[in-house]
PLY file of the C-alpha trace (Angstrom):
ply
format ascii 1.0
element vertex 317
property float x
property float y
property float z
element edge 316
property int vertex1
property int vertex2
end_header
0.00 0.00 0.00
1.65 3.29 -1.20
2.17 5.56 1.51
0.80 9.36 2.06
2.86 12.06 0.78
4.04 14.54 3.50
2.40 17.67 3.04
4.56 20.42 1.21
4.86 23.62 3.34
5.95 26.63 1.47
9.13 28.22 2.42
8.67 31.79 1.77
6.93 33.08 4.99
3.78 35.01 4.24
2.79 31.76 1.86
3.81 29.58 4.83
1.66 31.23 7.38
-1.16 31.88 5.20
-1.63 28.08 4.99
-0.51 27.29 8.55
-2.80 29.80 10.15
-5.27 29.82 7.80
-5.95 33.36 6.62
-8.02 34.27 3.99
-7.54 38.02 2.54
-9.96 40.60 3.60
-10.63 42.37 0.43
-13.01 45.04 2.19
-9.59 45.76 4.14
-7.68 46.06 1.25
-5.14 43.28 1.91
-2.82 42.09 -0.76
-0.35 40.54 0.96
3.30 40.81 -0.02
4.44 36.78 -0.91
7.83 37.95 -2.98
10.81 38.49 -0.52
12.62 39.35 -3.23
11.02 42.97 -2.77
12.21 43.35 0.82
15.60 44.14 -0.31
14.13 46.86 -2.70
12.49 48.72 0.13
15.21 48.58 2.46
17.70 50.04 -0.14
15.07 52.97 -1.01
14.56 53.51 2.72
18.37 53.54 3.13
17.48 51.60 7.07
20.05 51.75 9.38
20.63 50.28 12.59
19.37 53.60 14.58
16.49 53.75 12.34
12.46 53.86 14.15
10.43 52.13 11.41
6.67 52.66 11.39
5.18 49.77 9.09
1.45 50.28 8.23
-0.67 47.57 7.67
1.80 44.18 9.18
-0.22 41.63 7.16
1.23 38.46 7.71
4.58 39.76 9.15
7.23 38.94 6.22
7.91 42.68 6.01
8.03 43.09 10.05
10.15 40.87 10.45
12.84 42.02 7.90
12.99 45.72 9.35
12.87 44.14 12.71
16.48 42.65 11.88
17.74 45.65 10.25
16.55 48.67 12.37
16.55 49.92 15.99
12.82 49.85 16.36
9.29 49.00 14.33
6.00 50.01 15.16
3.65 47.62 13.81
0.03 49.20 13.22
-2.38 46.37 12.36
-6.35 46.66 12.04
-6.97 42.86 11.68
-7.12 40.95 14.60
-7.19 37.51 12.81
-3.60 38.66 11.80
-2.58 38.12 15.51
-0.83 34.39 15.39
0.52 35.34 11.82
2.24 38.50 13.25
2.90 36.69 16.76
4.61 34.15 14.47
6.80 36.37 12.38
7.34 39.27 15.75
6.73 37.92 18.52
10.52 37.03 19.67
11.69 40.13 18.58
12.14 43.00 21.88
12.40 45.40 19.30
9.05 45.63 17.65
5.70 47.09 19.26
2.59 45.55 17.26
-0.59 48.32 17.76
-3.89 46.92 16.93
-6.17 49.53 15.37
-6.75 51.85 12.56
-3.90 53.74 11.18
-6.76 56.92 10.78
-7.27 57.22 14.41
-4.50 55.97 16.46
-2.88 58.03 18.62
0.68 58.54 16.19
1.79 61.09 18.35
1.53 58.31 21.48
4.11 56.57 19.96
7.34 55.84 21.61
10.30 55.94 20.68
8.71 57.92 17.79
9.19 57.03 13.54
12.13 58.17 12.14
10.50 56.46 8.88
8.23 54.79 7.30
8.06 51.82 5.25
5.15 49.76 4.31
3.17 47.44 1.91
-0.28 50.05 2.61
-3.73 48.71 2.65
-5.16 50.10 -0.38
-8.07 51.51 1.41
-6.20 54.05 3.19
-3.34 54.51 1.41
-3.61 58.05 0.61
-4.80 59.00 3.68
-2.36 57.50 5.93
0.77 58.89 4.36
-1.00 62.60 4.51
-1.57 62.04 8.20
1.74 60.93 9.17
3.29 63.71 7.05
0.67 66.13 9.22
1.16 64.31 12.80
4.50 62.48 12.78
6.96 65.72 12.45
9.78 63.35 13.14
9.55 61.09 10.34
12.11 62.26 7.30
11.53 59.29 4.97
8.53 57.49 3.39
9.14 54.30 1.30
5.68 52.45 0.76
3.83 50.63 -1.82
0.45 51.89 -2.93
-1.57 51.60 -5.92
-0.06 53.73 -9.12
-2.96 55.78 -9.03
-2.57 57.10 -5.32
1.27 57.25 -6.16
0.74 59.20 -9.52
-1.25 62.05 -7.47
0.80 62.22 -4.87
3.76 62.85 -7.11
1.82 64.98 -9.41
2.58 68.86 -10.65
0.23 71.15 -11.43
-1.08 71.40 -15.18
1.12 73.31 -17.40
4.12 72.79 -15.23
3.63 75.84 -13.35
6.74 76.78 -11.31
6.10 73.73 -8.82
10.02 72.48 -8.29
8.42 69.39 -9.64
11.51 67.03 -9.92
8.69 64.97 -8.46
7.10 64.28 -11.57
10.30 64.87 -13.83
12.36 62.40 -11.92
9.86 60.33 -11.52
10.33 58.71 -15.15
13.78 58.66 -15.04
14.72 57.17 -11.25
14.97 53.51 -10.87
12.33 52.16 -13.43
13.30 53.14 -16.70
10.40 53.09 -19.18
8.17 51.34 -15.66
9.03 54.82 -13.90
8.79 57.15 -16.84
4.60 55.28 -17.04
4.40 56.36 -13.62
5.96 59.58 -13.04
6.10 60.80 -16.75
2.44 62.15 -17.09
2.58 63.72 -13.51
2.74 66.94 -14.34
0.33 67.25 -17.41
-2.54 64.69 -16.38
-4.91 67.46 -15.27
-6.85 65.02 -12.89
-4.24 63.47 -10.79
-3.06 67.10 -9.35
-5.07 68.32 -6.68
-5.12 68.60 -2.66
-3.21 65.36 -1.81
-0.54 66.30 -4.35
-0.37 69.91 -2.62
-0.30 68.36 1.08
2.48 66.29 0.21
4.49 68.17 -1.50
4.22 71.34 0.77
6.23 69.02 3.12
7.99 66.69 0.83
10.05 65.76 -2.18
7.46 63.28 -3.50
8.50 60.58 -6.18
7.36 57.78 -7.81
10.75 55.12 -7.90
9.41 51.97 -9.79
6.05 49.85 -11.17
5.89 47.20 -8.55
4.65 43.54 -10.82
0.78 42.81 -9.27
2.60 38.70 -8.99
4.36 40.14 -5.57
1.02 40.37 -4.07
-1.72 37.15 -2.87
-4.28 38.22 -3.68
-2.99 39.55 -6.64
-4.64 43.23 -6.82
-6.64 44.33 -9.89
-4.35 47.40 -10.57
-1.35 48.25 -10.71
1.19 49.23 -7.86
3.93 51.65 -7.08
6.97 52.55 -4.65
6.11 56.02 -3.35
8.97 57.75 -2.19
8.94 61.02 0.09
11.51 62.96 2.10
10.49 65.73 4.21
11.88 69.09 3.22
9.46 71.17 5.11
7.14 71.15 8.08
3.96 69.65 7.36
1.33 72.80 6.33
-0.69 74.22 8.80
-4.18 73.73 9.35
-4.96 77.04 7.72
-3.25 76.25 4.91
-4.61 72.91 4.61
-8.04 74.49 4.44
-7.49 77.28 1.84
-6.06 73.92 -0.56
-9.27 71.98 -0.08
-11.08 75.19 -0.67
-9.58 75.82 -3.71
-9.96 72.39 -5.31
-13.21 72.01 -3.92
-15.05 73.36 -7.11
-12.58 72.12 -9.76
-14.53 73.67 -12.59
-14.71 77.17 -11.15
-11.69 79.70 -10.72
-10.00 79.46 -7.77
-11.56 82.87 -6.68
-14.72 81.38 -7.51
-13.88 78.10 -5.31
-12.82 80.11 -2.32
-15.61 81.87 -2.33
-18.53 79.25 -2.50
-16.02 77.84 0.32
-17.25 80.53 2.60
-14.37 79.98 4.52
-11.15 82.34 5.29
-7.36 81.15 5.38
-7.36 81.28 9.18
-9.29 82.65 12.20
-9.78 86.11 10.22
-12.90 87.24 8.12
-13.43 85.79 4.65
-11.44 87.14 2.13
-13.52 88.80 -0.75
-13.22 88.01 -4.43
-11.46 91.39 -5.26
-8.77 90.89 -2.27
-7.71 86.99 -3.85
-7.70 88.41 -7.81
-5.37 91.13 -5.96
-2.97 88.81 -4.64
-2.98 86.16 -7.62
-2.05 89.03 -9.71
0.95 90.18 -7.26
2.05 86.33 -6.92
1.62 86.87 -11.51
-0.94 84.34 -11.59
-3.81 85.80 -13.95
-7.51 86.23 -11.42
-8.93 83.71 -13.20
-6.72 80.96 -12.83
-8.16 77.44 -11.46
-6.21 76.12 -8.59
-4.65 73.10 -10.83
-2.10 75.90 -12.17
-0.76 76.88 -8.60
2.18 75.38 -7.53
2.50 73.95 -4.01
4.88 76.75 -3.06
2.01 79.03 -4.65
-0.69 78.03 -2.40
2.03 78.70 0.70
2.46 81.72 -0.82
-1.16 83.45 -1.16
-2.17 82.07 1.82
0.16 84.35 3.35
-0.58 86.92 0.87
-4.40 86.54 2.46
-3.39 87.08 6.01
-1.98 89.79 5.91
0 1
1 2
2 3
3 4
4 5
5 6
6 7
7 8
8 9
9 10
10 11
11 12
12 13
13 14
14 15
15 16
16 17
17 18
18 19
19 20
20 21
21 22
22 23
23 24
24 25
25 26
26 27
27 28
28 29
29 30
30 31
31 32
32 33
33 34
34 35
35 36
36 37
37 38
38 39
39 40
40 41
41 42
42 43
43 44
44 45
45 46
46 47
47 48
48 49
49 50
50 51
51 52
52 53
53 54
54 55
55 56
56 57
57 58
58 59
59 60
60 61
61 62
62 63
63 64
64 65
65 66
66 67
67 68
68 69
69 70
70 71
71 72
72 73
73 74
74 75
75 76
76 77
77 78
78 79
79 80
80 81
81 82
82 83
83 84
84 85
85 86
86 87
87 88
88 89
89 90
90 91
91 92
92 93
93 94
94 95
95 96
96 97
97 98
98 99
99 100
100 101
101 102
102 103
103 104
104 105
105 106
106 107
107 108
108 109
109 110
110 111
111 112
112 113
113 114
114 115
115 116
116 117
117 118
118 119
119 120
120 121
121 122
122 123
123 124
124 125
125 126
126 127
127 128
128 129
129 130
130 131
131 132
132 133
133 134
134 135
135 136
136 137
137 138
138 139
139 140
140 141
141 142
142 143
143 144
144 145
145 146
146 147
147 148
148 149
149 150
150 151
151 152
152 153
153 154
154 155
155 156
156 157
157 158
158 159
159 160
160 161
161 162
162 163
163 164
164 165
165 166
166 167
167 168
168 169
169 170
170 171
171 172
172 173
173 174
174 175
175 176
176 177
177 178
178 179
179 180
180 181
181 182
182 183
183 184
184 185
185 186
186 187
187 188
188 189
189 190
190 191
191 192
192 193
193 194
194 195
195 196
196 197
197 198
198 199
199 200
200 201
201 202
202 203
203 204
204 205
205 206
206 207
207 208
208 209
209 210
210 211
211 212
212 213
213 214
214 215
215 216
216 217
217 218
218 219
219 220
220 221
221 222
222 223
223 224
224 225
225 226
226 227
227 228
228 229
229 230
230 231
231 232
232 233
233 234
234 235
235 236
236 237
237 238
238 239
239 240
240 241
241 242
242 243
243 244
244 245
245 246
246 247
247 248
248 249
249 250
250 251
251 252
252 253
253 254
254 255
255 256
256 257
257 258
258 259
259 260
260 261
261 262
262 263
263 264
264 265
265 266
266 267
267 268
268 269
269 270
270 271
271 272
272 273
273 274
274 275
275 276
276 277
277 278
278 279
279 280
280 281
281 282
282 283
283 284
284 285
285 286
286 287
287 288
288 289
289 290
290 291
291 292
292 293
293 294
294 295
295 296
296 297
297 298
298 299
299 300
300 301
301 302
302 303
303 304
304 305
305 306
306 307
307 308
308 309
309 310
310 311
311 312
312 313
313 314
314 315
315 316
């Protein structure tokens, strides 16, 4: 009588412990879990990790990305949403005196709680929040100087993005961007940054108020179980700047709010001012796009980061 075959267990760790612990992908979570190692050395090299490094990783998954900065860096802050992840992370972690694994949503956590704080972050993000969590850390964790995550290209493309017409926005971002580390894979990412008219827009502004913002390579969708129905990116960042203030947070979402109208027009339907101070009438913003030699009825797509920095102080005073 022929004997059973021993079962096969995969070698590479995120395929091993999605068959030992039995995880399924939460696609309402956005989890594509990273299943190449091969892409761990890519990140690290980006990040340029060091041994006094304070990692935050968003989104641990199934640990295979934990536990490489774990080996590599002073510190890792795990943030994790999915509590079925617990063995897998337990598994990959949980040995390691250098890692703290928070269980919760990267979009309300306390980031400023953290301790010792990021010094940089580097992650495979959850699609879902993607966007959002790189703008918040830029906003809330002033110490963090370097961002090296995967997201989807579209999230990356905006982010990276200049404003339409090229403006005078010091946008190596989107220059650079096809010519870094990807060849004709970076120039599809980066390359149309600064003349696709719909990628630009308040993330792009955000980011870039603080950051040098790049897209570095096309990452292949075969990296990734489940493997994701678009394509993905390596974002890049490296903090140049503070992170804008809340006022000037609020006169960019203002402006892009009403993408079709002027930007006077789009401020004004706003019905909000650039800080604590009365609204600031139509006449008073054509005044200062004119001494900033903008024409008064330019749409906010055609400002520059620096731009925006710059009328909103123009508006204050």
């Amino acid at each position: 009588m022929k004997s059973a075959e021993p079962e096969v267990v995969p070698v590479q760790p995120s395929l091993r412990r999605l068959k030992q612990f039995g995880v399924r992908p939460d696609r309402e979570l956005g989890q594509n879990f990273l299943i190449d190692s091969n892409i761990l050395g890519v990140l690290a090299r980006a990040a340029a990790l060091d041994g006094e490094d304070v990692v935050l990783e968003i989104g641990g998954g199934l640990g295979v990305l934990s536990e490489y900065l774990a080996a590599r860096v002073g510190h890792v802050h795990v943030i994790e949403l999915d509590r079925r992840l617990e063995d897998a992370l337990g598994d990959a972690v949980g040995s390691s005196e250098n890692v703290s694994v928070h269980w919760g949503d990267v979009m309300t956590i306390d980031l400023a709680a953290l301790s010792p704080q990021p010094t940089k972050v580097v992650a495979n993000l959850p699609y879902g929040v993607a966007a959002g969590a790189l703008l918040r850390t830029i906003e809330e964790l002033p110490t963090v100087e370097v961002w090296v995550a995967m997201a989807q290209r579209e999230v990356g493309e905006r982010l990276a993005a200049g404003p339409v017409g090229g403006g005078r926005a010091g946008t190596k971002q989107g220059r650079r961007a096809g010519t870094k580390q990807g060849g004709r894979a970076g120039a599809n990412q980066g390359g149309r940054a600064g003349t696709d008219k719909g990628s630009y827009g308040v993330p792009s502004v955000i980011a870039q108020l603080a950051c040098e913002v790049e897209v570095l390579r096309s990452i292949p969708r075969t990296v990734f179980h489940p493997a994701p129905n678009v394509d993905s990116v390596l974002v890049g960042m490296r903090r140049r700047e503070p992170a804008a203030t809340a006022a000037l947070r609020g006169l960019v979402n203002d402006a892009f709010a009403h993408r079709r109208k002027t930007l006077v027009g789009s401020l004004a339907l706003s019905g909000r001012g650039p800080g604590p101070q009365r609204q600031p009438s139509r006449e008073e913003v054509r005044r200062a796009l004119e001494q900033l030699g903008h024409p008064a009825d330019v749409r906010a797509e055609r400002l520059a980061p620096e731009d925006f920095r710059a009328l909103g102080k123009a508006l204050e005073q």
